[in-house]
N, C-alpha and C positions, 0 to 999 in steps of 0.2 A: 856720137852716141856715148852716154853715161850708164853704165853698166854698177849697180847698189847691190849688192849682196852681203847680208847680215852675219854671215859664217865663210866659210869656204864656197868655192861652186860646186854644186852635184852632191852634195852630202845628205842631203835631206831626201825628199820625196824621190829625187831624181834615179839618186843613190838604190834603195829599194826597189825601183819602177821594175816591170816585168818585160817592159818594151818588147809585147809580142806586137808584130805587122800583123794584123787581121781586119778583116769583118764578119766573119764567122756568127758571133754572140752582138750582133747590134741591131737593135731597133729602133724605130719602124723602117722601111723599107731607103726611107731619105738619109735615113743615119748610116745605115748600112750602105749604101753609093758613095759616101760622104766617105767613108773608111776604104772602103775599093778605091775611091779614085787617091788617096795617098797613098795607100802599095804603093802604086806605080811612080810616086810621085821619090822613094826614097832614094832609087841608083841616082835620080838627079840631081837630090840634094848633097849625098854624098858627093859625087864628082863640082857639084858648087864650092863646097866647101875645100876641097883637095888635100880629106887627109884619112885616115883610114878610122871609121866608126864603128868597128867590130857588127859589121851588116852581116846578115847569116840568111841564105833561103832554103827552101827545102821541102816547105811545107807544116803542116799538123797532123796529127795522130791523135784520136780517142776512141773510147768505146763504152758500150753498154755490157751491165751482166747481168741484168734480169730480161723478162719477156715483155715486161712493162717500160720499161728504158727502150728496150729497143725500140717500141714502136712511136715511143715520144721522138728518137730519136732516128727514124727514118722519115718521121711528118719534118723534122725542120732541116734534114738532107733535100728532102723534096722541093720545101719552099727554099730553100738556096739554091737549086740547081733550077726555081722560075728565074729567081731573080739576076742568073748568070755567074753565080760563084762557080770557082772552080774545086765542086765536092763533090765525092763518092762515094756508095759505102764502099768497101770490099769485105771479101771473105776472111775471115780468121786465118787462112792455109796465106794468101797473100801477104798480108799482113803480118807473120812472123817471117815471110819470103825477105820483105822489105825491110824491116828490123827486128834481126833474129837476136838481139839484145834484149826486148824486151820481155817480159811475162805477161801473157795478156788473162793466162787463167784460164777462164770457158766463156769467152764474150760471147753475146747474144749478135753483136752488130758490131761491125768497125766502120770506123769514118776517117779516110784521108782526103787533104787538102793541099795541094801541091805548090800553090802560090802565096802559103803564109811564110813569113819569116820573121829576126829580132836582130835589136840592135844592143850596143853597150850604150844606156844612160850617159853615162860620166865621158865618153868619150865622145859623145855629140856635144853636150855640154862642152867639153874641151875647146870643141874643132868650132862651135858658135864662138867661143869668146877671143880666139886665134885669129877670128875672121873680123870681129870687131876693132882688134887689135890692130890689125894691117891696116885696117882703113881709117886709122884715127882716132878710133876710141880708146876711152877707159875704162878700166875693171875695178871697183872698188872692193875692197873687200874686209869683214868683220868690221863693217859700217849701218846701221840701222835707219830707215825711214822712220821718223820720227813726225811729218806733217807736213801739209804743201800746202804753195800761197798763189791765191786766186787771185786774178786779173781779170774781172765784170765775170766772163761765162768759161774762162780759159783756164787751165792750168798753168801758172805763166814760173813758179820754182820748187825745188824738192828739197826738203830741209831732211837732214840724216846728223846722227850725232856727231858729224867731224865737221859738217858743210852746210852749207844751201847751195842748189845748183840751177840756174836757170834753166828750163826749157820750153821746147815747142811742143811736145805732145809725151804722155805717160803710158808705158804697157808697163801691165804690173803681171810677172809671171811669177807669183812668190809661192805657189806650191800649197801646202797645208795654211804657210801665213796670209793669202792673199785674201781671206774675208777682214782678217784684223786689217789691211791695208786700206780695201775697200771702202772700211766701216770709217779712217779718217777722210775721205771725199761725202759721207752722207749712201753710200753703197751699200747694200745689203747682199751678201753671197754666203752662201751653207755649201759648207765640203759634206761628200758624199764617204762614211767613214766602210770601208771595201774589210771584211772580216779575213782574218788570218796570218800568217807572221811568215820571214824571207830567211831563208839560210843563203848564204853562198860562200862555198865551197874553196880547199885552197883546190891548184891545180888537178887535176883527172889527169892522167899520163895517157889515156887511153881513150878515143872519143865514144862519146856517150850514146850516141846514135852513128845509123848508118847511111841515112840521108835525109830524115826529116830534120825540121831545126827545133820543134818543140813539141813533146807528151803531158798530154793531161788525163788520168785518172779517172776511172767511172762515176760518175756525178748519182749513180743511181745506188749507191751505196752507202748505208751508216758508218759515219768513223771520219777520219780525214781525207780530206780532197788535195791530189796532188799536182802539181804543173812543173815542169822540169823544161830547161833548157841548159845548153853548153854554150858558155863567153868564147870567144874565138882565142883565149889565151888558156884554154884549157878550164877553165872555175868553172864550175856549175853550180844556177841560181836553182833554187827550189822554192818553191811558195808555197803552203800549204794553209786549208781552213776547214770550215765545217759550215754544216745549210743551216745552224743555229745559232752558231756563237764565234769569238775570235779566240786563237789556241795561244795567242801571244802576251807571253809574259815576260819577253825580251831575258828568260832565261836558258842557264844552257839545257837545262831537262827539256824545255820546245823544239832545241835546236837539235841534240840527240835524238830525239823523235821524230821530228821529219826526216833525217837523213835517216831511220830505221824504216818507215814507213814507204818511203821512197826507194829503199832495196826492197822489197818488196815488189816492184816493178821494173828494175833496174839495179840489176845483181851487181854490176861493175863498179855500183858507186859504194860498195860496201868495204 
């Protein structure tokens, strides 16, 4: 295995990713099995791979604060609890029992989730290319695909600015770049541009939560939308957006602002 990477590994897409474990928010109901059956699928990967990927369980936490939220948001408690997810509401008095870190305010509705979890991007990344490495491979790296040469209906080598490399078959996992990759086979793929911008945090001395692994923010309110999780090295990622636009200007006034907005919910990270 020949391993092309254009920049460093993990830096990109991977870098940012929020790598919540869920099915919570997936449709239709095949998409949503399809994400249940990888939960289960991650202690094994982990232990495949034999090195520590900052895996976190515990679950999820959200809520509503209007009367209108609520009931949108006990119709898709309901239909997750046909489909076998493992979600509930509870009561508000609960829910600050369970994370009295939080500020929930006056919610109308709470929803935990007890079988969500998340991983560290960069260290799955890691732990794949550690694993490629044992077994023979190579890692190229601040190398660019540049164009591949066809053999009748085959991919038969990958040409990148340092090489050409012969192979037997291409997975192209390139992130943001994989349509421009795509595009040199005659492929056509559109990234799907996800609105909102990532902080993450130096260290929290103090963990962020008391046993869930991830907080997200009432969806039923004007302003920004928040999702909070703690890396197992203490950082806390934050991701924050809005139902109409992207708040990312990759400056620091964003990134001040989501960690204000985010105390806001979570006093400690102030």
């Amino acid at each position: 295995v020949d391993v092309i990477e254009s920049r460093q590994p993990a830096q990109g897409a991977s870098k940012v990713s929020y790598a919540w474990i869920n099915a919570r928010d997936k449709h239709p109901v095949r998409y949503h099995e399809l994400n249940r059956r990888s939960q289960d699928m991650w202690r094994r990967f982990e232990d495949d791979l034999q090195t520590d990927i900052g895996l976190v369980w515990g679950g999820e936490m959200r809520w509503a604060a209007t009367e209108t939220g609520a009931l949108e948001f006990r119709s898709r408690v309901a239909e997750l609890q046909e489909w076998g997810y493992s979600i509930r509401e509870i009561s508000p008095e609960e829910a600050a029992e369970i994370e009295p870190g939080i500020s929930f305010g006056n919610p109308t509705s709470v929803s935990y989730t007890d079988s969500d979890g998340h991983v560290d991007p960069e260290r799955v990344v890691d732990g794949c290319l550690s694993s490629v490495r044992q077994t023979g491979g190579l890692v190229h790296t601040n190398e660019s695909v540049t164009s591949f040469i066809k053999s009748r209906d085959s991919i038969s080598h990958v040409v990148t600015t340092k090489d050409t490399y012969e192979c037997d078959s291409v997975v192209i996992a390139a992130g943001t770049e994989t349509p421009k990759i795509a595009e040199m086979l005659g492929s056509k793929f559109q990234n799907i541009h996800s609105q909102g911008a990532t902080v993450i945090t130096d260290i929290l001395p103090v963990p962020l939560f008391n046993s869930i692994a991830a907080m997200h923010s009432p969806r039923d309110l004007d302003g920004v939308l928040i999702n909070s999780r703690q890396l197992t090295d203490g950082r806390v990622m934050i991701h924050g957006g809005t139902h109409a636009h992207s708040i990312a200007d990759e400056s620091i006034e964003d990134a001040e602002m989501l960690i204000q907005e985010t105390a806001k919910y979570l006093p400690s990270t102030r």
